[in-house]
N, C-alpha and C positions, 0 to 999 in steps of 0.2 A: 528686303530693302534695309540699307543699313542706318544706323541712326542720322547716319551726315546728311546721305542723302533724305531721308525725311523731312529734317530741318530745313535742307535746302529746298524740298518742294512743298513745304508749310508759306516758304517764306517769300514763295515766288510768287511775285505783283502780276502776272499774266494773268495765272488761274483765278484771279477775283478783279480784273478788271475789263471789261467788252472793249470792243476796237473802236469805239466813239469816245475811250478815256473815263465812260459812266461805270459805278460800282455794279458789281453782283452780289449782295446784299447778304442774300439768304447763302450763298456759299463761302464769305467772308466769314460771319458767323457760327456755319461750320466748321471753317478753319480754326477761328479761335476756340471752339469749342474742344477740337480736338487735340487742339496742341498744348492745352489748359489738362485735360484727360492725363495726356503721354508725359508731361512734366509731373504732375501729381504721382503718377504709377512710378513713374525712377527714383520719387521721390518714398516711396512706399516700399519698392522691391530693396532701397539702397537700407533703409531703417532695418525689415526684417534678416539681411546681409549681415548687418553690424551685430543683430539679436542674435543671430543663426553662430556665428563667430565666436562668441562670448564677449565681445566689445562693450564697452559702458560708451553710450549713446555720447553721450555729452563732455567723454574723454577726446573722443572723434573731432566731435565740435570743437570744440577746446582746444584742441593741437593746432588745429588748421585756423583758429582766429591768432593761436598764439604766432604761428609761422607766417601770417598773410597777415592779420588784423585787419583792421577797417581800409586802410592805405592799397590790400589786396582786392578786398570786394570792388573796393570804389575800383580801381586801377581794371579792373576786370572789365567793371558796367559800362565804365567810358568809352573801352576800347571797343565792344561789342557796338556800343551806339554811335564810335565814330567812323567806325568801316562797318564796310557791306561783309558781312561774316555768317555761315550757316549756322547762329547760333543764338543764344536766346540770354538774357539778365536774371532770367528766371531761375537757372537754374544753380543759382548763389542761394536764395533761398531755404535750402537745409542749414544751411551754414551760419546762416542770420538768426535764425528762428531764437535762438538763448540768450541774443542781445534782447535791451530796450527795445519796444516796440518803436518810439520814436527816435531812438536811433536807426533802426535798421528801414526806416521807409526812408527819410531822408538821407542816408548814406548812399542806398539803391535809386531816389529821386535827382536828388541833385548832383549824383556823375550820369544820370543816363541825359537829365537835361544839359548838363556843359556836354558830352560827347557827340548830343543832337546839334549844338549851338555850333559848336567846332564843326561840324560834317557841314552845317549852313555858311558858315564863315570860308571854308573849304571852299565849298560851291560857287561863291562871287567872286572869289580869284582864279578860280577855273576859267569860271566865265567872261574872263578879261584874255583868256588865252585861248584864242577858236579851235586851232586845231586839238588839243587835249581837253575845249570844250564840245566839242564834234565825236571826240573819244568816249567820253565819261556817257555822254547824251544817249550814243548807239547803245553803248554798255548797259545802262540802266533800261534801257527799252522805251520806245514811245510812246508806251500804254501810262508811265510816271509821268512824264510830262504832261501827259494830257489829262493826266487825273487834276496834277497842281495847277493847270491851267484853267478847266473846270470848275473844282473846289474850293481855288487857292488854300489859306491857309486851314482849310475843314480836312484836307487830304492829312495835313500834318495832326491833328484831333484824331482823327478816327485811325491813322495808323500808330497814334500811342496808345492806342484802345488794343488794338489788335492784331495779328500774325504781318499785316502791310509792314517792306521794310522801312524801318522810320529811319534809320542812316540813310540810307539811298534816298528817300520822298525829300528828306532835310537838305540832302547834297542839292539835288536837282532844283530844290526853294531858292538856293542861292541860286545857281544859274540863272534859273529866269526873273531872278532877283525880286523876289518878294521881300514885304519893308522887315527890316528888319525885328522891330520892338513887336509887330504881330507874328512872326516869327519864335519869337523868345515867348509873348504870352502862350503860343498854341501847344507850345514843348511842355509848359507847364501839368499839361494832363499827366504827365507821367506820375505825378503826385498821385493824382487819384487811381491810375493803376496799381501803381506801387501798392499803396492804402490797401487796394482791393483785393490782391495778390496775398499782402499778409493776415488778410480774416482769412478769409479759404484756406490758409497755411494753416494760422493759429487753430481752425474749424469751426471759427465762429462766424463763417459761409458755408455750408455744406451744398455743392454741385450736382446736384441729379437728386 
């Protein structure tokens, strides 16, 4: 299985959601579990790469803030969280790790929330358009709809927690037009991912 497609079946809302739109809990958390794992490990095999090499770790780092800067990362995170993409925020993280720590959760936070906000904004103007909103709907699968319809905005919470696409749940929030301002609070988790993402980086979470 190649990495794309893994991403792609980490991130696919079928496999963690039942046909009555209710969660599967315990394989959700699997998911994150594992794709928490496989980000760590690239993130592990890419460090000993750079050692293997005679790279200075932080010359690496270094280039690639100097060639992207923050303007990069952010530019990255948005675009992940404002399209459906097989791909994940996470894996900007080696890259952060030598900034401020409260820069790099808020540079990682606040473009994955504007890219979530855009995907929801996205979605009520879709949703003024049937047939492209007829498109988007089939596209994303029934199973999202009926989570947000469900959940409402808990669906948008717990897929900033974890592998659920949060572009996609975001987009489909607009359509079926959920308010907006609970909308923007429920994106705000992404703070405390973010948060939580950089102890486990820094290893002051240690995983298993």
């Amino acid at each position: 299985m190649s990495l794309r497609t893994f991403f792609a079946h980490i991130f696919s809302k079928k496999q963690y959601i039942r046909t009555d739109g209710t969660l599967d809990v315990k394989l959700l958390l699997l998911g994150t579990l594992t794709l928490m794992v496989v980000v760590f490990s690239i993130y592990f095999l890419a460090i000993k790469y750079v050692a293997a090499q005679g790279w200075d770790e932080s010359v690496v780092v270094q280039r690639f803030i100097e060639n992207f800067g923050v303007k990069g990362v952010a530019l990255y995170v948005f675009i992940v969280d404002l399209f459906v993409l097989p791909l994940s925020p996470d894996l900007m993280w080696p890259f952060v790790m030598e900034w401020h720590p409260m820069v790099a959760i808020l540079v990682m936070s606040i473009s994955s929330v504007a890219g979530a906000y855009c995907a929801y904004l996205f979605g009520r103007l879709v949703g003024l358009m049937p047939p492209i909103k007829r498109w988007v709907l089939k596209n994303s699968g029934t199973h999202t709809e009926k989570l947000i319809t469900k959940y409402g905005v808990g669906a948008i919470v717990v897929s900033g927690l974890t592998p659920l696409p949060f572009s996609s749940i975001c987009t489909v929030a607009g359509i079926v037009k959920l308010r907006p301002l609970y909308v923007f609070l429920s994106s705000l988790i992404r703070f405390v991912r973010m948060g939580l993402y950089y102890l486990i980086f820094a290893g002051m979470i240690v995983i298993g």
